[in-house]
Backbone bond lengths (Angstrom), bond angles and torsions (degrees), N, CA, C in turn:
res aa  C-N    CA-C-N  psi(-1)  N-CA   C-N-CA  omega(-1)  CA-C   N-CA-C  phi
1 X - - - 1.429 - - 1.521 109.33 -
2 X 1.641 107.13 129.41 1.641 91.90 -179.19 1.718 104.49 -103.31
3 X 1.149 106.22 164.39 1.617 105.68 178.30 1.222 103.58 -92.25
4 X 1.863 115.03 148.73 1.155 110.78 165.62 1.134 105.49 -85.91
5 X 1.425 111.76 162.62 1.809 127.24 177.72 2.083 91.82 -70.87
6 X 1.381 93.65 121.69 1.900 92.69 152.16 1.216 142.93 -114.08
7 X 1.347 131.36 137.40 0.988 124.33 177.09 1.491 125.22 -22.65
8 X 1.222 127.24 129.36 2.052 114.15 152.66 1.370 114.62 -14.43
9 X 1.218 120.89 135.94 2.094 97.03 162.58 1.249 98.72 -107.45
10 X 1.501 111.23 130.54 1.291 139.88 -171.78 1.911 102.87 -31.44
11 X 1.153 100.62 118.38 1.662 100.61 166.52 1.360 127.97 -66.98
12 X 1.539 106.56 103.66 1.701 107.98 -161.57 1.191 78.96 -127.61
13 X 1.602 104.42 151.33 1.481 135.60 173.04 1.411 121.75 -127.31
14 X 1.349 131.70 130.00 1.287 105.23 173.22 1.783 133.79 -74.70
15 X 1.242 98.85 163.31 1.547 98.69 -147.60 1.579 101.17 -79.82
16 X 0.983 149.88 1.52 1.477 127.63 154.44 1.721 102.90 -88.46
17 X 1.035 128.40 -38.39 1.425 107.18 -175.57 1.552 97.80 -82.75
18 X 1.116 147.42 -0.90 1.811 143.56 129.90 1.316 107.54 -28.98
19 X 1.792 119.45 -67.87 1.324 124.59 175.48 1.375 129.80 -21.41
20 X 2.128 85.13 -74.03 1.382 86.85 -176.46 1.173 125.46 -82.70
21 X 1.932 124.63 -12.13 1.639 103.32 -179.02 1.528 101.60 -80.44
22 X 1.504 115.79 14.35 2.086 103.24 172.21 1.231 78.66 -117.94
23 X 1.248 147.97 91.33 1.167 152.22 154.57 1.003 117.29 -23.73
24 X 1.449 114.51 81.14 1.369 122.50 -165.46 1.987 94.29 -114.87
25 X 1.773 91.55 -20.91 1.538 92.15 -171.51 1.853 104.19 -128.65
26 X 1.165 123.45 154.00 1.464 96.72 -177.54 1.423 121.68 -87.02
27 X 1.417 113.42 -0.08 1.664 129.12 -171.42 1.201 114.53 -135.34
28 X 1.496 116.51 129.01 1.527 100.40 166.42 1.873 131.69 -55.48
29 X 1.302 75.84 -15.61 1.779 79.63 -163.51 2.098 103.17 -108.01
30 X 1.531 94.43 1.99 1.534 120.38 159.74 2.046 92.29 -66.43
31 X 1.486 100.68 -83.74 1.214 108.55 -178.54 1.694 113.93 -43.39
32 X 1.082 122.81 -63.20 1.774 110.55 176.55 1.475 101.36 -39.46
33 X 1.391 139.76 -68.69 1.244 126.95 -168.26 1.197 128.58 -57.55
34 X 1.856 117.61 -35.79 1.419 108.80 155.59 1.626 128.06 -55.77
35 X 1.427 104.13 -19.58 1.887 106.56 -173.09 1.838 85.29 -82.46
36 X 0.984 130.01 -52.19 1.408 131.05 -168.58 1.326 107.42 -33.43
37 X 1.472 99.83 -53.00 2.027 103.61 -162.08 1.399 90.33 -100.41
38 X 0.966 142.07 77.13 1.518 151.42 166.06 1.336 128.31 33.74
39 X 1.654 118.91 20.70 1.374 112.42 -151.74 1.735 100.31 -97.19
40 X 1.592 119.47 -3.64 1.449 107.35 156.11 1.422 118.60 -112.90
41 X 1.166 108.46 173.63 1.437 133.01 -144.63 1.646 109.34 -140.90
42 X 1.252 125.88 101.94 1.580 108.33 -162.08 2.119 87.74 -112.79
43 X 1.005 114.23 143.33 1.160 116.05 -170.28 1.573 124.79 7.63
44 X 1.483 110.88 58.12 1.549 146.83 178.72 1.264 121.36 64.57
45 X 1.368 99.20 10.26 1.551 111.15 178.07 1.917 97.34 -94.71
46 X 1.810 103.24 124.95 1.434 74.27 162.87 2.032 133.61 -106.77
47 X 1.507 100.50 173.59 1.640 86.72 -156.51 1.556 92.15 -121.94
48 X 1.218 94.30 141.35 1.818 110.77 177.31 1.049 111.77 -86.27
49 X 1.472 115.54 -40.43 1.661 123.82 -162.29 1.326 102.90 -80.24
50 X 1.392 115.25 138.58 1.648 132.80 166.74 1.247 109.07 -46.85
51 X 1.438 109.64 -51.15 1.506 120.88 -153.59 1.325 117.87 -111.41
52 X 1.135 116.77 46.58 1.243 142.68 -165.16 1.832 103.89 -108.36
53 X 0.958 123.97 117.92 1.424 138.67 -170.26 1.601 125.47 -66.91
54 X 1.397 140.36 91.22 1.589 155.16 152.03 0.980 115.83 -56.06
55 X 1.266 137.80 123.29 1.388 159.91 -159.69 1.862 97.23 -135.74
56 X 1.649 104.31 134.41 1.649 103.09 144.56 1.732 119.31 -31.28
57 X 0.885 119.02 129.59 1.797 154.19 161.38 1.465 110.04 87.19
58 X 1.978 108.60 23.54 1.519 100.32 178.39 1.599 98.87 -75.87
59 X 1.123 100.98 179.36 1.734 114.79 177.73 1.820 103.17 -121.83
60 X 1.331 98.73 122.90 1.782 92.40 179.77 1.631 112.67 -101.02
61 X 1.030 153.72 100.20 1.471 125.34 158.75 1.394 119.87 -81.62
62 X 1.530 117.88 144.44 1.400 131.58 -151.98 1.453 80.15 -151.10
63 X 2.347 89.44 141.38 1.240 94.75 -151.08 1.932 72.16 -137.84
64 X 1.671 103.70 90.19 1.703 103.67 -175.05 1.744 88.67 -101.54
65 X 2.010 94.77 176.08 0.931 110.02 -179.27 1.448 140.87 -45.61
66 X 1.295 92.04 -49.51 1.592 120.72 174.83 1.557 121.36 -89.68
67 X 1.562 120.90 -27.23 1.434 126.30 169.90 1.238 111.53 -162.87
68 X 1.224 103.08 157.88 1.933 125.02 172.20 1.901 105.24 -62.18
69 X 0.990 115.47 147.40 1.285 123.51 153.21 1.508 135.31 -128.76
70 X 1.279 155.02 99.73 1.131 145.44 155.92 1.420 110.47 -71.27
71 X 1.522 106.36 143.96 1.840 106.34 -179.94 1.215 93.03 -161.10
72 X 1.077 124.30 136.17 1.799 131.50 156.58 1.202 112.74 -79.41
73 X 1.588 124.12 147.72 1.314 101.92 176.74 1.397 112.37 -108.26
74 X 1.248 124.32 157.35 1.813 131.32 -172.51 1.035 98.57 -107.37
75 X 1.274 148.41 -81.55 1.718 158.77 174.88 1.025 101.91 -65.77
76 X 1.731 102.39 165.50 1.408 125.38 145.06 1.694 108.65 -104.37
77 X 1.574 109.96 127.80 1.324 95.24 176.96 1.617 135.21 -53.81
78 X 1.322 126.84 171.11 1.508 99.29 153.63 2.079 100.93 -126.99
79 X 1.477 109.35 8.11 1.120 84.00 -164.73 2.037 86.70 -155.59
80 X 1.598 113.02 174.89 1.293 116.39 166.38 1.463 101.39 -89.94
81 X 1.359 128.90 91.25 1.470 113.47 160.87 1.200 127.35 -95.71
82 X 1.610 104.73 -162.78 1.831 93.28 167.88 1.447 116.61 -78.18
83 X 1.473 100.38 171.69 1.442 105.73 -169.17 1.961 122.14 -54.59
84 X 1.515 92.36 -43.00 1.420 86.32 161.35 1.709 127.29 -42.36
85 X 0.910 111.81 -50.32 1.473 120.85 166.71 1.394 124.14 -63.59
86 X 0.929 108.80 -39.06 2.030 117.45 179.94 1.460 92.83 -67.79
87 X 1.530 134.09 -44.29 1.424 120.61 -163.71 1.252 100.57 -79.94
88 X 1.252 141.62 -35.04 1.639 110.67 169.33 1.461 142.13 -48.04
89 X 1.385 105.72 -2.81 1.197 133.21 -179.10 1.317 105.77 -75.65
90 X 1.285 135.82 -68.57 1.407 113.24 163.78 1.695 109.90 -144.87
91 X 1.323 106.16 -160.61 1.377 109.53 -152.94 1.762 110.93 -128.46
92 X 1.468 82.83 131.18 1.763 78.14 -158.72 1.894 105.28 -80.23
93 X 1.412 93.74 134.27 1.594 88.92 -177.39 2.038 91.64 -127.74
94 X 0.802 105.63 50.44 1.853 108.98 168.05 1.720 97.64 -91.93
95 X 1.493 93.71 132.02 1.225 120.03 160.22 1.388 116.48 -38.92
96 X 1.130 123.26 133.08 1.798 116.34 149.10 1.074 122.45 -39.95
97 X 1.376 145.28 136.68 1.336 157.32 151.08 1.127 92.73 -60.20
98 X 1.886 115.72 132.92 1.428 131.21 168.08 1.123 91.80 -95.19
99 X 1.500 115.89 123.60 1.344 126.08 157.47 1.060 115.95 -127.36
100 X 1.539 132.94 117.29 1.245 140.27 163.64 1.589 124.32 -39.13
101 X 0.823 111.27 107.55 1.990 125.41 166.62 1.877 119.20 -33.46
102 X 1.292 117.13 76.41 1.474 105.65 -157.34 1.494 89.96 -62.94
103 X 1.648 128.27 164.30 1.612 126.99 151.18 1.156 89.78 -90.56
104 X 1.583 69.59 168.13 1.648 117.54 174.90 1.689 120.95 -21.51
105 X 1.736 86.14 -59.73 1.856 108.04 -172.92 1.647 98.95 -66.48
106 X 1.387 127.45 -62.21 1.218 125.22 161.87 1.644 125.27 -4.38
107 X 1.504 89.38 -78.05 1.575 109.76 178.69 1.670 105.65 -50.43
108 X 1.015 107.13 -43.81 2.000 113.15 -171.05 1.432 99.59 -73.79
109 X 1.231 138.65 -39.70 1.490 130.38 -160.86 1.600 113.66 -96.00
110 X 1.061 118.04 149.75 1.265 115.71 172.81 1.820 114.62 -149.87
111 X 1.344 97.28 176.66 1.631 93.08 -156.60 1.608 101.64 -64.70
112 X 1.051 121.01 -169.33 1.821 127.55 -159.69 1.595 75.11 -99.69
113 X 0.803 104.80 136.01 1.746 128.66 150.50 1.302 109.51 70.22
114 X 1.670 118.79 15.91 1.443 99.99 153.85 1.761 107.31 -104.28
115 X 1.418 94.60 169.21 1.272 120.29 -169.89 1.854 109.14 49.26
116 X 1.671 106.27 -155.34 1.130 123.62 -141.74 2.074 91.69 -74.67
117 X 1.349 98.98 139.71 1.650 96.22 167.37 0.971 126.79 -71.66
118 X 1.225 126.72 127.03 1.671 125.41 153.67 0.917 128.11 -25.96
119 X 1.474 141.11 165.30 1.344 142.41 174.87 1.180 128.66 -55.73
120 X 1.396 85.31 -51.54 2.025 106.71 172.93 1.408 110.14 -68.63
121 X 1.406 120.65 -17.85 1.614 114.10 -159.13 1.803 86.41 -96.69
122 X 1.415 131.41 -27.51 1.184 138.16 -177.24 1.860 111.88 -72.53
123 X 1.460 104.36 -32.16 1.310 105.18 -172.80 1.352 102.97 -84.88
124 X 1.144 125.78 -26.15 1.958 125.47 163.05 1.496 108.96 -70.17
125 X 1.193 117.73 -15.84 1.435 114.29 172.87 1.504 128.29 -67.50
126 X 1.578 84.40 -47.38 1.514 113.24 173.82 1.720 114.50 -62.60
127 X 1.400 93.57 -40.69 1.658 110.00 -162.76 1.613 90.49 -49.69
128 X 2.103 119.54 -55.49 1.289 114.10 -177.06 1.292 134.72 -72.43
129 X 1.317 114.70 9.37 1.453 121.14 168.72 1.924 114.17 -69.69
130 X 1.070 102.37 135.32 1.639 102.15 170.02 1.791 121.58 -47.51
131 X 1.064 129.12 109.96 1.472 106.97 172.05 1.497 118.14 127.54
132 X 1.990 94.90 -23.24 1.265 98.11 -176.47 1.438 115.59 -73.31
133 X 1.535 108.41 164.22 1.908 101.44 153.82 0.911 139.29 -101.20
134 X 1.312 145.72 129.99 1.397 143.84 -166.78 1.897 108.69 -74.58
135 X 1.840 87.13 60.07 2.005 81.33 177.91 1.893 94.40 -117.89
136 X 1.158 95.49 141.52 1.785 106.18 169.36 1.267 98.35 -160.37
């Protein structure tokens, strides 16, 4: 019997330990619970299962606390390294955040009565205390 020649079989990993060796999450079992409650997305389908299989040129969107992520993935990891190493793993394709340019005046003003008083707002303070003098 001769063997046929076979293809490579595609290097798939499962997708929370994908997560965590691109440290995208800080736990593996961080990452299972985000795949659990729907917050990734493997080529726009989204996936519940942990163990659900990532291959080079999938597209993930990840839906974390603090920001969105889109990333394709390039590798399969084999390990938790440093970050230099985790980013070859894939490639970040997230949008820019539109953030508006506050000015200057913006930045300087703030609403009436939060935080610390002004000078002037302290010297009317003073003004209603019993005792004070009305010198400035």
């Amino acid at each position: 019997m001769e063997k046929q020649p076979t293809s490579p079989p595609a290097m798939r990993q499962r997708l929370d330990k994908w997560l965590f060796f691109a440290r995208l999450l800080k736990s593996r079992s961080l990452a299972q619970k985000a795949i659990e409650a729907g917050h990734v997305a493997v080529n726009g389908t989204r996936e519940i299962q942990s163990s659900a299989q990532v291959r080079a040129g999938d597209m993930l969107e990840l839906s974390l606390e603090q920001r969105d992520l889109v990333v394709r993935v390039l590798l399969p990891g084999t390990r938790r390294g440093p970050y230099e190493e985790a980013r070859l793993l894939y490639e970040d394709l997230t949008p820019p955040v539109a953030t508006r340019k506050r000015t200057p005046f913006e930045q300087a003003t703030r609403e009436r009565g939060a935080g610390r008083p002004t000078k002037r707002e302290r010297r009317e303070t003073d003004r209603l205390k019993p005792g004070s003098d009305d010198r400035d």
